[in-house]
C-alpha positions in Angstrom: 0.0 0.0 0.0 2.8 2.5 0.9 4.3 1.8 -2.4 1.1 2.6 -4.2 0.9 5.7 -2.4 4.6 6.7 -2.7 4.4 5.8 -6.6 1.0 7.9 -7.0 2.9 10.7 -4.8 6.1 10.9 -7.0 3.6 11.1 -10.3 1.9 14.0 -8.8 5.1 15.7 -8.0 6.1 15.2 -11.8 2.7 15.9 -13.6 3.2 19.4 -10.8 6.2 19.8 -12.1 5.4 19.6 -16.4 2.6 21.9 -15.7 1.6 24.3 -18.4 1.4 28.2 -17.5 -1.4 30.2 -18.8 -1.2 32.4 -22.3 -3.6 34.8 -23.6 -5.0 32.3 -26.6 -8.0 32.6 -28.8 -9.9 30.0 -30.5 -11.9 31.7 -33.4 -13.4 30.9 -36.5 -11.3 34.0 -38.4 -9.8 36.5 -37.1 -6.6 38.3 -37.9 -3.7 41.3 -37.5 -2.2 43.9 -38.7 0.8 46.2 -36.9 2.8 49.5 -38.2 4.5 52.0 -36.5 2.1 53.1 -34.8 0.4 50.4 -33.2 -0.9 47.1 -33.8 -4.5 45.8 -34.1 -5.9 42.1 -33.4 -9.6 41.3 -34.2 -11.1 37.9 -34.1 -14.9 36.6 -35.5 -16.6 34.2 -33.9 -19.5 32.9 -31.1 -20.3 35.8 -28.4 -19.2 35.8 -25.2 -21.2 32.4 -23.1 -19.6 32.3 -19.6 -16.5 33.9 -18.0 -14.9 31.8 -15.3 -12.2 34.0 -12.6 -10.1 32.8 -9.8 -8.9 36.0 -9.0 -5.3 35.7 -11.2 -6.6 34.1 -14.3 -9.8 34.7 -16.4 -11.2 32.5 -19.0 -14.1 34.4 -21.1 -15.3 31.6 -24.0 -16.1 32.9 -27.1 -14.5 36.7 -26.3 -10.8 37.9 -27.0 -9.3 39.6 -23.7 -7.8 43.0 -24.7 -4.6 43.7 -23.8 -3.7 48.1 -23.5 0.0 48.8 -24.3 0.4 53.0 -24.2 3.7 54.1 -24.8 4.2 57.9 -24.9 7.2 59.1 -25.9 8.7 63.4 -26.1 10.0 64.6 -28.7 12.0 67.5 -28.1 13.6 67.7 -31.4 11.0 69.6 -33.0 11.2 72.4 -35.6 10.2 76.1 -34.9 7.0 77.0 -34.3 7.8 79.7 -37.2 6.8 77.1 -39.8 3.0 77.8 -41.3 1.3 75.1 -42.6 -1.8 76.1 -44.6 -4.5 75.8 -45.6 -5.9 73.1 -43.5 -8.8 71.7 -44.4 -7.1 71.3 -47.7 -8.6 70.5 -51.2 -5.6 70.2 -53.3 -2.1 71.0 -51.4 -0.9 73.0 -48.3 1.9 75.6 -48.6 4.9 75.5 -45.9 5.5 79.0 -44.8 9.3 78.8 -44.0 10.5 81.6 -41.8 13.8 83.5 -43.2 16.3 82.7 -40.2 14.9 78.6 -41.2 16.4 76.2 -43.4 16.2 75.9 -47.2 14.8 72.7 -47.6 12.8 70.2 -45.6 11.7 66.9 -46.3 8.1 65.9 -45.9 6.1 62.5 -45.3 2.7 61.9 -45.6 0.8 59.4 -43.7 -3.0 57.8 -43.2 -4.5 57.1 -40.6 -3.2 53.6 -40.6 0.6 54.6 -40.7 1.0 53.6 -44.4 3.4 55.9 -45.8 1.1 58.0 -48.6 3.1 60.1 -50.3 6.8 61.8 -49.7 9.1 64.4 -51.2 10.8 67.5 -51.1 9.9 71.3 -50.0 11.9 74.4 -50.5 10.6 78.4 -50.1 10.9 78.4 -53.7 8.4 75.3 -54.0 6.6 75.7 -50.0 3.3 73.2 -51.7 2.7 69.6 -50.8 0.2 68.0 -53.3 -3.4 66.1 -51.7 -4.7 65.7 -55.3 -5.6 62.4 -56.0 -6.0 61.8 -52.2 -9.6 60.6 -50.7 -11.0 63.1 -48.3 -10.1 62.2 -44.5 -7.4 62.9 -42.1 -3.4 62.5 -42.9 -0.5 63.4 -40.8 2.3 65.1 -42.5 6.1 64.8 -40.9 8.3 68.0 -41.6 12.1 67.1 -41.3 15.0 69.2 -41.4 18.3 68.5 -42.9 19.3 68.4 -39.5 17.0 65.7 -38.4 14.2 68.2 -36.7 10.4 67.2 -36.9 7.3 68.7 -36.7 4.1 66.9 -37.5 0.9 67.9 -38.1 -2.2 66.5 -39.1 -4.0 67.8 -42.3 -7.7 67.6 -43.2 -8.1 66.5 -47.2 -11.3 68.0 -48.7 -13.5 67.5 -51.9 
């Protein structure tokens, strides 16, 4: 009998030993994700949520993906003058840079939607201050500024019909 008991002891010591920790999984019928450089989004389709079971450290919520919130801030303090003038803005066709005379010549420009997906990019000088939106679909871009010395500015432009 104490052999029984010692032998079922020593495979609950091993089984406590192999045993699995807990991951944040989902089991979905589709689902998928996407990630840039600003973030990263997960979605999932499937049943609704049918019972959530908690013991306080863990939570297991069938049918329903648990979020998770990541916020990372970061400051930038590399940022151009607040001389520059971007306008106009709501924009139908381009926005003109308004370079201030003690500023640089020429400044590189990026534009981005709302996803992060690089749009569009090029060069601006005071001789040519206009970045083009034609051919753009109205909604909401952010535009990076940089120096030839590596300062940014960005700013978020409105695109018009």
């Amino acid at each position: 009998m104490k052999k029984h008991l010692l032998t079922i002891a020593a495979f609950a010591f091993m089984g406590a030993l192999k045993a699995q920790s807990l991951v944040p999984q989902v089991v979905s019928s589709s689902g998928g994700s996407g990630q840039n450089a600003q973030g990263s989004l997960v979605w999932t389709i499937g049943e609704p949520v049918t019972a959530t079971v908690s013991d306080g450290s863990s939570t297991l919520t069938q049918g329903f993906q648990q979020p998770t919130l990541l916020i990372a801030t970061s400051i930038n303090e590399n940022n151009l003058s607040a001389n520059l003038l971007v306008y106009p803005n709501p924009t139908a066709d381009y926005v003109i840079l308004k370079f201030d005379a003690a500023m640089e010549q020429q400044y590189n420009f990026k534009i981005f939607d709302m996803a992060g997906k690089l749009i569009n990019q090029g060069k601006a000088t005071p001789t040519n201050p206009k970045i083009s939106f034609e051919g753009l679909a109205s909604g909401q871009y952010n535009v990076s500024i940089i120096s030839a010395n590596l300062k940014t500015q960005n700013i978020s432009i409105i695109k018009q019909n």
